[in-house]
C-alpha positions as CSV (number, residue, x, y, z in Angstrom):
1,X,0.9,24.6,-40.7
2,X,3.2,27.6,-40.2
3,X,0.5,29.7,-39.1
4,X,-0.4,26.8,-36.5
5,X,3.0,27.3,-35.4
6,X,2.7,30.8,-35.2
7,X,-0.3,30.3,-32.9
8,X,0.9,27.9,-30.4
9,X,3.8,30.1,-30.3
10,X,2.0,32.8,-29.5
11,X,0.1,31.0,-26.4
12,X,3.3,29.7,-25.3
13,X,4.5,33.1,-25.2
14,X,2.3,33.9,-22.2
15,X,4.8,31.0,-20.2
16,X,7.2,33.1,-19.3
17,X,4.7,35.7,-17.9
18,X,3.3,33.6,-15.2
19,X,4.4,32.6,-11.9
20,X,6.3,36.3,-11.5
21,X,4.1,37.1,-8.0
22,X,3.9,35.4,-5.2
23,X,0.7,35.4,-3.0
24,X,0.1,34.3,0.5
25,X,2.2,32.7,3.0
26,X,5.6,31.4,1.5
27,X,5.5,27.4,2.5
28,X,7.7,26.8,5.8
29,X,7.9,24.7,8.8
30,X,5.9,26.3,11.5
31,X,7.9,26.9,15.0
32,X,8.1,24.2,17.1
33,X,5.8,24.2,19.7
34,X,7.8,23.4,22.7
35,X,12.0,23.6,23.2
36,X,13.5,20.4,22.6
37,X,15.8,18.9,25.1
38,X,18.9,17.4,24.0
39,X,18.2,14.0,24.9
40,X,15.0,12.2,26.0
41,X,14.1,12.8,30.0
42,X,13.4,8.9,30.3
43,X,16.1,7.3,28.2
44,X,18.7,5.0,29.6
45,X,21.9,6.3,30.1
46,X,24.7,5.3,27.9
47,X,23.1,4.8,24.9
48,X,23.5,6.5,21.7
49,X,21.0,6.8,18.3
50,X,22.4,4.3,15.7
51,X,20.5,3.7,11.7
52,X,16.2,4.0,12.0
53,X,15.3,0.5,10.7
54,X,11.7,0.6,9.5
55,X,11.3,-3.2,9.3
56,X,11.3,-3.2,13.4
57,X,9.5,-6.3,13.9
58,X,12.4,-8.4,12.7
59,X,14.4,-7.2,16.2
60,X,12.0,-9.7,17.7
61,X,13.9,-12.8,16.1
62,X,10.5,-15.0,15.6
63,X,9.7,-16.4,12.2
64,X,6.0,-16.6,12.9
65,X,6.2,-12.8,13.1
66,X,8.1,-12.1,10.2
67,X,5.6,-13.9,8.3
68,X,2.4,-13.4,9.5
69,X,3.5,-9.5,8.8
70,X,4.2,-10.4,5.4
71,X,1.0,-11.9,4.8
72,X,-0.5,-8.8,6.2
73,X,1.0,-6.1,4.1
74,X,-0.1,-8.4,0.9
75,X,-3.1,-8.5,2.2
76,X,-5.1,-6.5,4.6
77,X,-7.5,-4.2,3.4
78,X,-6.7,-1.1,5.4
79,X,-3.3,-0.9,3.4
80,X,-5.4,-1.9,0.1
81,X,-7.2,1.3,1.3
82,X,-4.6,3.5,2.1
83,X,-2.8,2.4,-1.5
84,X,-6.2,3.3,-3.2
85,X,-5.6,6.6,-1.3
86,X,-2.3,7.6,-2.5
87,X,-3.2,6.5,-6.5
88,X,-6.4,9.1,-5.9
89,X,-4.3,12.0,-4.5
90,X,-1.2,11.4,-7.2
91,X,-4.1,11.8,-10.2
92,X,-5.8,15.0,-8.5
93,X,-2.1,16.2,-8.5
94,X,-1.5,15.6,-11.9
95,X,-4.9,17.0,-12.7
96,X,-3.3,20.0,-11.4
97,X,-0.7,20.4,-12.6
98,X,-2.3,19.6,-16.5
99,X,-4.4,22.6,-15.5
100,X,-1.2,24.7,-15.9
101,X,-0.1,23.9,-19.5
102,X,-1.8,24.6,-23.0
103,X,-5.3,23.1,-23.5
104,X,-5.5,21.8,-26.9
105,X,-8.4,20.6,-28.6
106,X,-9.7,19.5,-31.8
107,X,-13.4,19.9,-32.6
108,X,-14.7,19.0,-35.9
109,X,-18.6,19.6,-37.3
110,X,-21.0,18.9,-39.8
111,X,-24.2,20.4,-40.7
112,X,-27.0,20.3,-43.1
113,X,-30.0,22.6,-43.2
114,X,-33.2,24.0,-44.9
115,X,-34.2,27.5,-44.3
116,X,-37.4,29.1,-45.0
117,X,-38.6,29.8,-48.8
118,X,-38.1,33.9,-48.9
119,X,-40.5,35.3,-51.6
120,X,-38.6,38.5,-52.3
121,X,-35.5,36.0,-53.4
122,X,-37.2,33.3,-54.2
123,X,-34.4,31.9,-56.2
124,X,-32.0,31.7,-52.8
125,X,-31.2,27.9,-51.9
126,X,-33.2,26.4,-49.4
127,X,-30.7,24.1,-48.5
128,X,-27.3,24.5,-46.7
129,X,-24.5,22.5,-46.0
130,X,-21.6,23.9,-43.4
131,X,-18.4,22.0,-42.3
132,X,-15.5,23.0,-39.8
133,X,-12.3,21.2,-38.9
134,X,-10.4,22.8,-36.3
135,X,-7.8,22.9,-33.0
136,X,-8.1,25.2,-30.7
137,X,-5.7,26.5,-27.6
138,X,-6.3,28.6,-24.4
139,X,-3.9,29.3,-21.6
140,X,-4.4,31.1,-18.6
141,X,-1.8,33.4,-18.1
142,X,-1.1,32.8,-13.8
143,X,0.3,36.0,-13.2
144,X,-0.5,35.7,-9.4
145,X,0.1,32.4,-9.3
146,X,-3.1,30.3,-8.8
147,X,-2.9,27.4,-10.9
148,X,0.7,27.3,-9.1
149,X,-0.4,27.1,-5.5
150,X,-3.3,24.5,-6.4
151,X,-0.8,22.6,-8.1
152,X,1.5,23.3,-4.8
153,X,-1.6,22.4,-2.7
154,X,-2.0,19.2,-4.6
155,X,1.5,18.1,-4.4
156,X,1.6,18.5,-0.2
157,X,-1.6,16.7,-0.1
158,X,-0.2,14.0,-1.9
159,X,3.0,13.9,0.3
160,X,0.3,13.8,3.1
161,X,-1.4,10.7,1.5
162,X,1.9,9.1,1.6
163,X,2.9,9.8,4.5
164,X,-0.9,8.3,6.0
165,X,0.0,5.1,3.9
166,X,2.8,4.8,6.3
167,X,0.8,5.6,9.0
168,X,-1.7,2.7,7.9
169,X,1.3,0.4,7.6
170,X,3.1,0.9,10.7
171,X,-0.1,0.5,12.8
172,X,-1.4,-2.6,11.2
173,X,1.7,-3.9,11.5
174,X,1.8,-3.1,15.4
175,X,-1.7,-4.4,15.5
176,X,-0.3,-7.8,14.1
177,X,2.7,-8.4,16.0
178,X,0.3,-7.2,19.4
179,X,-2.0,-10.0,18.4
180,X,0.6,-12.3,18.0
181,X,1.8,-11.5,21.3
182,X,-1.1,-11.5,22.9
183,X,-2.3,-15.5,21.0
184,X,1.4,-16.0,22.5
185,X,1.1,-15.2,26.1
186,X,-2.3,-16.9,25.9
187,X,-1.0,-19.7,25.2
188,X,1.8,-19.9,27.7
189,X,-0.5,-19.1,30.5
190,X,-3.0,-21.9,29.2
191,X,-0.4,-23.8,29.5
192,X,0.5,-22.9,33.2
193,X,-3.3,-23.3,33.7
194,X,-3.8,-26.8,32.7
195,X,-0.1,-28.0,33.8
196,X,-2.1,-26.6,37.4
197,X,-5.2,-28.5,36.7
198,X,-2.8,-31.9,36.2
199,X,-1.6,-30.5,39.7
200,X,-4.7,-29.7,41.7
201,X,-6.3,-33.4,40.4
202,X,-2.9,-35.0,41.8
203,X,-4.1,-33.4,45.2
204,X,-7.1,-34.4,45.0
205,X,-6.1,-38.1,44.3
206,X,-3.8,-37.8,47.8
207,X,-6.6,-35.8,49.6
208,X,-9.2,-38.6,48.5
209,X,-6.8,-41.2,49.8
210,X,-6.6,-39.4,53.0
211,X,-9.9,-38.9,53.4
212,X,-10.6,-42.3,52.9
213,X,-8.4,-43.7,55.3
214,X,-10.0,-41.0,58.0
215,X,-7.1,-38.8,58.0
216,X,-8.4,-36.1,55.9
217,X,-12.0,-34.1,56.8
218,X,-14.8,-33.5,54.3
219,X,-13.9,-30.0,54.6
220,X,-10.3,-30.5,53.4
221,X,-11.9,-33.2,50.3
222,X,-14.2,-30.3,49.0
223,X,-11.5,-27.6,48.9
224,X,-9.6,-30.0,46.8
225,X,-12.6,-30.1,44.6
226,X,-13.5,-26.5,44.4
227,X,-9.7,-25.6,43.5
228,X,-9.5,-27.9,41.1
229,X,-13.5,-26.6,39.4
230,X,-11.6,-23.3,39.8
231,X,-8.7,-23.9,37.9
232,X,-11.2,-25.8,35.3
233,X,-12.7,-22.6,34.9
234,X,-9.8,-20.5,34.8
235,X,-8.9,-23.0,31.9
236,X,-12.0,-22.7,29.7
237,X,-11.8,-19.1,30.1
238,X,-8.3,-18.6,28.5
239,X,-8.9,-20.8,26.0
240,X,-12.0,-18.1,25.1
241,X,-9.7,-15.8,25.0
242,X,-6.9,-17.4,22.9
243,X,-10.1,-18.2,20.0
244,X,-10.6,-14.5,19.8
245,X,-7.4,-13.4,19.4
246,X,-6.3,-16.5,17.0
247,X,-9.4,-14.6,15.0
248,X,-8.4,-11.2,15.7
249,X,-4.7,-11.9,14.1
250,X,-6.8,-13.5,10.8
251,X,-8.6,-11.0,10.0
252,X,-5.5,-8.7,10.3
253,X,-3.7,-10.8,7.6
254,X,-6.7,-10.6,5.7
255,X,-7.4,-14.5,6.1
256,X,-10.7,-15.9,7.2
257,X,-11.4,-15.6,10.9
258,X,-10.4,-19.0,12.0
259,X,-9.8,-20.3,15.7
260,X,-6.7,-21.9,14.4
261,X,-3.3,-20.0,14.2
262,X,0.2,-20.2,13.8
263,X,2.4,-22.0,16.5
264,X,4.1,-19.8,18.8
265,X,8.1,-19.5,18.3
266,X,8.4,-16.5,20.5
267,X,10.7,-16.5,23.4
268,X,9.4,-16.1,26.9
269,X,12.4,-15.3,28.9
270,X,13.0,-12.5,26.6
271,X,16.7,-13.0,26.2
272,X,16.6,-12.0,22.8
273,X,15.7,-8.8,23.1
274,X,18.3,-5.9,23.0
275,X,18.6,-2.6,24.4
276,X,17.0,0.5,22.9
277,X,18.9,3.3,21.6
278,X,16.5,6.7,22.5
279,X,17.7,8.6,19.9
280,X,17.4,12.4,20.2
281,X,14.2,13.8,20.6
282,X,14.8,16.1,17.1
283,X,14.8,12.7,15.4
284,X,10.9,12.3,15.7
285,X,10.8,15.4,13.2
286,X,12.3,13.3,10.4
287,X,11.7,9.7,11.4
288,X,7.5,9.9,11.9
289,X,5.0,9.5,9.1
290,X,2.2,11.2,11.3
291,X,4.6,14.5,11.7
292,X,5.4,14.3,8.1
293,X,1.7,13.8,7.3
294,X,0.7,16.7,9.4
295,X,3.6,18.8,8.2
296,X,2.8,18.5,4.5
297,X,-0.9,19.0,5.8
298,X,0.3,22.7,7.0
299,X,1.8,23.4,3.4
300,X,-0.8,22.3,1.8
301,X,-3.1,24.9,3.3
302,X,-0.3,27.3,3.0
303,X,-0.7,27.3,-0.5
304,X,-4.5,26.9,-0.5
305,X,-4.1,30.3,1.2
306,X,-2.2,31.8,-1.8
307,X,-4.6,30.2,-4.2
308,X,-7.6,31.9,-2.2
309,X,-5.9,35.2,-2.8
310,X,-5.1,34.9,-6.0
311,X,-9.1,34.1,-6.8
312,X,-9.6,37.6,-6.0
313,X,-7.5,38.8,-9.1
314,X,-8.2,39.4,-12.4
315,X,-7.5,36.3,-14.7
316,X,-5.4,36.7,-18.0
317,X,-6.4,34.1,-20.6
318,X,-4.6,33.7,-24.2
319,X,-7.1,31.7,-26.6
320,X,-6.6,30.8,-30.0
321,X,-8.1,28.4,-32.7
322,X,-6.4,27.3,-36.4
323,X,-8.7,24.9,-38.7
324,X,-10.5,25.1,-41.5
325,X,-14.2,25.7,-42.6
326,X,-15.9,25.4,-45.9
327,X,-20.2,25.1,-47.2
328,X,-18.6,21.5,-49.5
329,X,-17.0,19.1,-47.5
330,X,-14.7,18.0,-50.8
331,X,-13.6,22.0,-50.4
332,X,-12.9,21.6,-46.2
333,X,-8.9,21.3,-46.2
334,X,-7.5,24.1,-48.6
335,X,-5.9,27.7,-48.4
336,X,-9.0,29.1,-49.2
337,X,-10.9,27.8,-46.2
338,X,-8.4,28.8,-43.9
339,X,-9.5,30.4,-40.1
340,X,-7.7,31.2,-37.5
341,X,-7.7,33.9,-34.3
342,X,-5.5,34.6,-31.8
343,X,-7.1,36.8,-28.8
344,X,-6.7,37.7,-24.7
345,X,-9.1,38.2,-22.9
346,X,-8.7,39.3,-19.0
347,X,-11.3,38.4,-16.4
348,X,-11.8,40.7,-13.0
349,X,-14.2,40.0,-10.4
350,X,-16.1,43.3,-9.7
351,X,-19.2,42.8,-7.0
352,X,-19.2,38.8,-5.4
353,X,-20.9,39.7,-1.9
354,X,-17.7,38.7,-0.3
355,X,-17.7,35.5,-1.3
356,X,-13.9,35.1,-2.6
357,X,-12.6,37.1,0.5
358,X,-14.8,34.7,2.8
359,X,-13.4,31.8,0.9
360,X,-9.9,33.1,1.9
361,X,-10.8,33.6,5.7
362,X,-11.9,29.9,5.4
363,X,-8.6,28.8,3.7
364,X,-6.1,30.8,6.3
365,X,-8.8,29.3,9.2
366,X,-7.6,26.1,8.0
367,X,-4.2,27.1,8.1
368,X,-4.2,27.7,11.6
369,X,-6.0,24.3,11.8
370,X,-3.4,22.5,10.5
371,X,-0.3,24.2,12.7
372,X,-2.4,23.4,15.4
373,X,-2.5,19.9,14.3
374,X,1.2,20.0,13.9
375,X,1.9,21.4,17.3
376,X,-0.4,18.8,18.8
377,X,1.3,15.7,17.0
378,X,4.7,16.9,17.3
379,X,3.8,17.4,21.3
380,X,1.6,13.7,21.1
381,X,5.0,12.1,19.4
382,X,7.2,13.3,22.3
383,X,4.8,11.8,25.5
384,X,4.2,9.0,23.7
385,X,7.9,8.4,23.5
386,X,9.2,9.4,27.1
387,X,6.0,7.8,28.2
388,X,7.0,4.1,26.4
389,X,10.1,4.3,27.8
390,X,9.1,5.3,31.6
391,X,7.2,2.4,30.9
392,X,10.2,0.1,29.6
393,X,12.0,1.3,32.9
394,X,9.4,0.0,35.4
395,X,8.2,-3.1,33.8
396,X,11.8,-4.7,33.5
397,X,12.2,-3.7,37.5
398,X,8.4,-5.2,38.1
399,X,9.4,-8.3,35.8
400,X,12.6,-8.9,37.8
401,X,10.6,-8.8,41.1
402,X,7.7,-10.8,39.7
403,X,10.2,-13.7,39.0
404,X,11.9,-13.8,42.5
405,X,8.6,-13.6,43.9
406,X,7.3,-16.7,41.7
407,X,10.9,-18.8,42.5
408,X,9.8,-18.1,46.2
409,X,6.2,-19.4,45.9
410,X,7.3,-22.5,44.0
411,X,9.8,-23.3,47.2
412,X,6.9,-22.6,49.8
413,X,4.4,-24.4,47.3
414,X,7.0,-27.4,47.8
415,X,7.5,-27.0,51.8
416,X,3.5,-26.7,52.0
417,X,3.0,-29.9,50.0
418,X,5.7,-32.2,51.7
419,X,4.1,-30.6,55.2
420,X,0.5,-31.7,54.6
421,X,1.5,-35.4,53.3
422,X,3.6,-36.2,56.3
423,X,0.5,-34.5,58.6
424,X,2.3,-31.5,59.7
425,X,0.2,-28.7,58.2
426,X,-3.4,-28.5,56.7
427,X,-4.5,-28.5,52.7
428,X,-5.4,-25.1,53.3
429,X,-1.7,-24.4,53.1
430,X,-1.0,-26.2,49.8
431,X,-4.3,-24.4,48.6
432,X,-3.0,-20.8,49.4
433,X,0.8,-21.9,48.2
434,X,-0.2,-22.9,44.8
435,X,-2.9,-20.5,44.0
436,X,0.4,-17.8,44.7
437,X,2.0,-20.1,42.6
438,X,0.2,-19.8,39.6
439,X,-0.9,-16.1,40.2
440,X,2.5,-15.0,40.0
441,X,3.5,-17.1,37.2
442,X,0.2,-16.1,35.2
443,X,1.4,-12.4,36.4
444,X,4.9,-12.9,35.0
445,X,3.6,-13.9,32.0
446,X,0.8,-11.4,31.5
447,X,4.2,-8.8,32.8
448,X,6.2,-9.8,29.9
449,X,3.9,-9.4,27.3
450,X,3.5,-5.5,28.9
451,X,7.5,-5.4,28.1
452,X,7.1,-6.7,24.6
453,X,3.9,-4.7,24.1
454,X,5.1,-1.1,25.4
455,X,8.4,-2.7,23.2
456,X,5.9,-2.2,20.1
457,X,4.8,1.1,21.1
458,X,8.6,2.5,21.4
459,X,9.3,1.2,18.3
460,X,6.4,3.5,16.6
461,X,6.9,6.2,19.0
462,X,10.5,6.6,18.0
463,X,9.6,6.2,14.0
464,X,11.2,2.5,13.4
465,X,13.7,0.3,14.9
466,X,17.4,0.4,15.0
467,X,20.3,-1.4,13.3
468,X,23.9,-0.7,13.9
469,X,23.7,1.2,16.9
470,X,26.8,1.5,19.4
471,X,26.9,1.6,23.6
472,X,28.6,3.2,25.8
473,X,29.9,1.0,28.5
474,X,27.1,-2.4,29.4
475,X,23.7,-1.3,29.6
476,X,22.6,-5.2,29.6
477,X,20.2,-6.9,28.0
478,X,15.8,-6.0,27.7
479,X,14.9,-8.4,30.6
């Protein structure tokens, strides 16, 4: 056993040799690929960045929500995926980094054979026997660092793996809460429609009466009728609708596809939404999982690069092997069938055809890939941020004029109404009123689902949501 010491002491010697040169670019953060400004072009005045909340949904107040995106993170199969991901790239890492520590192994052998009868000695055995116990070691000496970079280059990728899970997450749970939205405002504008169809068979009822007592023309009886088949249809169609996206937020929880969903809690008038904090646009660089993703994406290949160069070295390998072997197996474990060997051996590539230094133009290629990439999210994660909140800006001015505009067609739909019963204007008029009517309050609705939409999209474009933040001065409420 001491001389088994000796030889694992021996390989472990070789530990402090490796790792002493560097190769290839040193992992950094590549330059940004644009100046930042110090605060985003688009963001409402007055405000300042408070704590990123990644649980952003529950700003929305709704109990449906909260747990139909519980259901969803137990259960959908893209983050079952993306999971499945991250367990794959933590063992290749740990595969790597097993790569750069002692390999020990312990091979044992048994053999019996019969050679051929030699007549000069014809009184040689015939028949052998031959048995071996031993443990062998070997360690590659990484002098230029290889196994160090792949193990590098496995550790980024697994950062990046990570960093995609929470990629996966955040967007399915965007794509539940838009779903939910969307079943939402279905549901209020089938409401409107049908409450309209109650309304257009009412003036029917009078037109019919009208008509019947001559005071009313056939024209005037079969506009009635053909609003009201509108409206019908109009009906029928949102209900189509509402089915496939009751379906749609289903399958997102991982749940069978039914028609049926949950019943809407969600607040129309939107009075429970709160101002957004914009944050500074350095925040994204830190806050994203894409830019983290695509950050550890650029290391990785950094250290792929200094791997590729260090292929092109010669390798240093420390072997050695301590056992025992002996022709009678009751004679195997004994001082006298001691073996052992302790040897280096060094490995340098001479005449490959260029294939190791075409294998390093491939790696630093995908270097310059994966900057690129960089550059391109971190540019991506800055429109999509000023762009949400341009957005933000305009659709709580368009919802404010949308709801004036509907308080005015209800008042003329009124005026219109009382006109025709007492003979002073045509059906046309109620006709043209209340189709404004309930165009402008299917708009409003169909408006404020934008707001709480592009809402969801500022929330991922900024990273999270926002607890604890502080105003300056009133900045009022979302809408």
């Amino acid at each position: 056993m001491r001389r088994l010491a000796a030889l694992l002491a021996g390989l472990v010697l070789g530990l402090g040799a490796g790792g002493c040169v560097r190769l290839g670019p040193k992992p950094s953060n590549p330059p940004l690929p644009v100046k930042l400004p110090s605060a985003y072009e688009q963001a409402a005045t007055g405000m300042v960045q408070g704590r990123v909340d990644p649980h952003w949904w529950k700003d929305f107040a709704d109990p449906t929500l909260n747990s139909l995106v519980k259901k969803a993170l137990a259960h959908n199969p893209s983050i079952t995926i993306a999971a499945a991901r991250v367990m794959e790239a933590r063992a290749l890492w740990e595969r790597a980094r097993a790569l750069r520590l002692p390999q020990l192994s312990l091979s044992a052998t048994g053999k019996k054979y019969q050679t051929a009868v030699n007549p000069y000695m014809p009184l040689l055995p015939r028949r052998y026997e031959s048995y071996e116990l031993a443990l062998r070691a070997s360690y590659e000496v990484d002098l230029w660092q290889r196994l160090a970079s792949a193990d590098r280059a496995a550790w980024e990728g697994l950062l990046a793996t990570e960093a995609a899970k929470e990629v996966v997450i955040q967007g399915v749970v965007a794509q539940v809460a838009s779903a939910y939205f969307r079943a939402c405002s279905l549901e209020k504008r089938l409401s409107i429609a049908r409450q309209r169809v109650e309304n257009l068979r009412e003036s029917l009822k009078w037109v019919q009466a009208r008509y019947d007592r001559g005071l009313a023309s056939a024209l005037q009886l079969k506009q009635a009728r053909r609003g009201m088949l509108t409206a019908q249809a109009a009906v029928v169609l949102l209900a189509q609708q509402l089915t496939l996206a009751r379906q749609e937020l289903n399958v997102l929880t991982g749940a069978y596809p039914s028609a049926k969903g949950p019943k809407c809690s969600f607040r129309w008038d939107l009075k429970d939404l709160k101002p957004v904090p914009s944050g500074l646009p350095a925040d994204l660089l830190s806050r994203r999982p894409d830019l983290a993703r695509a950050m550890a994406q650029v290391r990785a290949a950094q250290a792929s690069v200094a791997q590729a160069i260090a292929n092109r070295l010669p390798r240093i390998t420390l072997t050695g092997a301590f056992g025992y072997s002996s022709m009678y197996l009751h004679h195997l474990i004994g001082p006298a069938s001691e073996l052992w060997s302790l040897a280096a051996g060094i490995l340098a590539p001479l005449v490959d055809w260029g294939a190791r230094a075409a294998a390093q133009k491939a790696a630093e290629a995908r270097l310059k890939q994966a900057v690129a990439s960089w550059a391109k999210a971190v540019l991506t994660a800055l429109q999509e941020v000023e762009g949400a909140l341009a957005t933000r800006r305009y659709l709580l001015r368009r919802e404010r004029l949308l709801a004036q505009a509907l308080a005015e067609a209800t008042a003329a739909y009124e005026v219109a109404t009382d006109r025709y019963k007492r003979g002073l204007s045509p059906y046309l008029d109620v006709l043209e009123t209340e189709r404004a009517r309930y165009e402008l309050a299917d708009e409003l609705v169909q408006c404020r689902l934008g707001i709480v939409t592009n809402r969801i999209r500022l929330y991922r474009a900024l990273g999270g949501g926002w607890r604890g933040f502080k105003e300056k001065g009133n900045a009022g409420a979302e809408g």
